[in-house]
Steps between C-alpha positions, in 0.01 A plus 500: 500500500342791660164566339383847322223643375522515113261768320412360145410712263350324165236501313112360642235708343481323188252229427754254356589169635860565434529780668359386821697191510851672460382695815470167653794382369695779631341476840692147520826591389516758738343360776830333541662778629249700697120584486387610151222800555386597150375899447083479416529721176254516227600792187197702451442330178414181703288661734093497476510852440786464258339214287184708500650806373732262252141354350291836425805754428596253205489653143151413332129488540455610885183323522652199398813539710261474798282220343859327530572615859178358661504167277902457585493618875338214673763270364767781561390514901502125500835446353615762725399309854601194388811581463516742781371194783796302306744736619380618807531137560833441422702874575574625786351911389576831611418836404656680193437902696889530594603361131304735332493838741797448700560457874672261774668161382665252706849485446613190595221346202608391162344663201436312230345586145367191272411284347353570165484793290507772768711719306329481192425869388232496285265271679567691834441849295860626624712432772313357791636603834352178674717274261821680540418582828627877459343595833710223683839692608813379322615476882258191527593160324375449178480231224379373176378165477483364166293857342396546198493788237307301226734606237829521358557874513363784617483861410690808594302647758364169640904364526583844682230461759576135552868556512397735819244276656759184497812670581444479881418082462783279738419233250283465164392173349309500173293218340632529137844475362363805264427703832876454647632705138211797609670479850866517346382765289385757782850432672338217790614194532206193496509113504236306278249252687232320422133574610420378826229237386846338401699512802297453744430158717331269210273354725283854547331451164427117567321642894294754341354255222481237717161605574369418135415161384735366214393493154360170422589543098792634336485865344635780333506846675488832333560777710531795290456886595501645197204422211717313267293197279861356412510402850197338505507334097870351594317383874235309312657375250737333782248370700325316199870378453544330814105424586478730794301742636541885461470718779481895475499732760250784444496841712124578437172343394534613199900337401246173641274571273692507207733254576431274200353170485708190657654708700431543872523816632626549869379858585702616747595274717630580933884522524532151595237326218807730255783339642354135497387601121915481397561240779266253294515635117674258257594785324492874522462760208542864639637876426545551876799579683371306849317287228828365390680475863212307617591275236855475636396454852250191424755397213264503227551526135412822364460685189539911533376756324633869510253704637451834260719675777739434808612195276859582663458280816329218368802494254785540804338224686503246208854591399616421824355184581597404159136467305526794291392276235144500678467876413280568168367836369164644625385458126636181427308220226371288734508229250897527478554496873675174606651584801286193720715310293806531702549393841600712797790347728385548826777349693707848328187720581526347843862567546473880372209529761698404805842672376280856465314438821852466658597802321167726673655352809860658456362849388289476842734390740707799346300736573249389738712301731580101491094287508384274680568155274241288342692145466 
């Protein structure tokens, strides 16, 4: 196999453990079939200047909109390095100028947009030329990897703009089976894959924890993102159940402080103490997307609850490794929530994990050209 550069462009700039880790995820898939260089973007809103002007030009009391700023900041700038020296570690970086003003691209590279929501339109505040890679000529190879729009349909003037944008794609992959119907819709043609964390080499996850000492006690995790106390009533009344532990991870001293008692709060923990928190959990109660594929990758049982929006992928990827039945509403009794009742076959989960890691590897040797193998 003759080796090429492949420009990645996915998201980085937010401070979310998911999102990092499906850049890392994507590096090894592709890093069969050439060197994976991923475009250093960060959207305005996730710049310095951008969360600074997000804090004070909220609606409300300006005094007290900065009051928030210079009590939130410090943890803001800290989040922010931590996760930048994760993937400055990891990623191979280089710089966004051309994708966003235009100018000289190599034409013997492969283009490649995703993972994750990239092409979600309201979060990105419109069509963002890095993620579609509009200032890439339609002359150059380009390619979807498993994108995401975040919803099941989108409206006129967004699907007109995106119909553009995607026309001049050799190949698309999307991560939901929803996505493949917007695809179909605008006229393209698009193949469903899983996210990366899924399909790439299983050992990655086990290396990058391996660092962090194994729990000594059995637990229940919550990792929720959204402020939901039927998460966390259904969580403890589970771990009282079974005797064990429960675990929360927190963003900010104050999610710590207000944690609850008997629980122990993990305030944001490095990249690798996250990973090693699924590796070890007993059980896992989330509303997260990479929540619940974490859960798939260490095989543990999980019970999901829909997040108040973007509910759409956590469903597809349940549905098609056959626990749909783990799915329960955002506002669900937690009292008349049994699903830790039911087992999870594995062996199946395992099966379904290899089969759509096979699949990633026929959509990229399509369009890509033939990797290198990894028996």
């Amino acid at each position: 196999m003759t080796s090429k550069t492949i420009y990645v462009s996915t998201i980085i700039d937010t401070f979310n453990y998911g999102t990092v880790m499906q850049a890392v995820a994507t590096r090894d898939v592709l890093s069969a079939y050439g060197g994976p260089v991923f475009i250093d973007y960060y959207r305005p809103q996730w710049t310095p200047e951008g969360h600074k002007a997000m804090c004070l030009e909220r609606p409300g009391n300006p005094l007290a909109n900065r009051l928030r700023y210079l009590i939130t900041s410090s943890n803001w700038n800290w989040q922010r390095r931590m996760f930048r020296e994760f993937l400055e570690r990891e990623l191979d970086l280089c710089e966004v100028g051309p994708y966003l003003e235009g100018g000289e691209f190599d034409p013997n590279a492969v283009y490649c947009v995703g993972s994750d929501q990239t092409w979600n339109f309201i979060d990105n505040e419109g069509l963002d030329p890095v993620y579609f890679l509009t200032n890439v000529s339609d002359e150059h190879k380009k390619i979807a990897f498993s994108a995401s729009f975040g919803r099941t349909s989108l409206g006129e003037e967004e699907a007109e703009l995106t119909r553009r944008a995607l026309a001049g794609f050799d190949a698309i992959s999307v991560r939901e089976s929803s996505s493949v119907a917007i695809l179909r819709s605008l006229g393209l043609d698009g193949v469903a894959l899983k996210d990366p964390v899924l399909l790439c080499d299983p050992g990655l996850w086990r290396r990058l924890a391996g660092g962090v000492s194994r729990a000594t006690a059995p637990y229940v995790l919550v990792y929720r993102l959204n402020e939901n106390e039927s998460i966390l009533g259904y969580a403890k009344t589970l771990a009282e159940e079974m005797g064990y532990e429960l675990r929360l991870v927190t963003f900010s001293p104050r999610q710590s402080l207000h944690a609850g008692h008997g629980i122990h709060a993990v305030m944001q923990p490095s990249p690798s103490e996250w990973l090693a928190l699924f590796r070890d959990a007993a059980y896992v109660v989330t509303d997260s997307f990479h929540g619940t594929c974490f859960s798939l990758a260490f095989e543990r049982p999980m019970t999901v609850f829909d997040p108040p929006q973007y509910s759409v992928r956590l469903t597809d990827v349940l549905r098609d490794f056959g626990l749909s039945d783990r799915e329960v509403p955002c506002d669900a009794n937690p009292e008349s929530v049994d699903v830790h009742t039911r087992d999870v076959d594995w062996s199946s989960v395992g099966a379904l994990k290899a089969r759509f890691a096979c699949e990633a590897r026929d959509f990229l040797d399509g369009c890509v050209g033939e990797g290198a193998s990894r028996d």
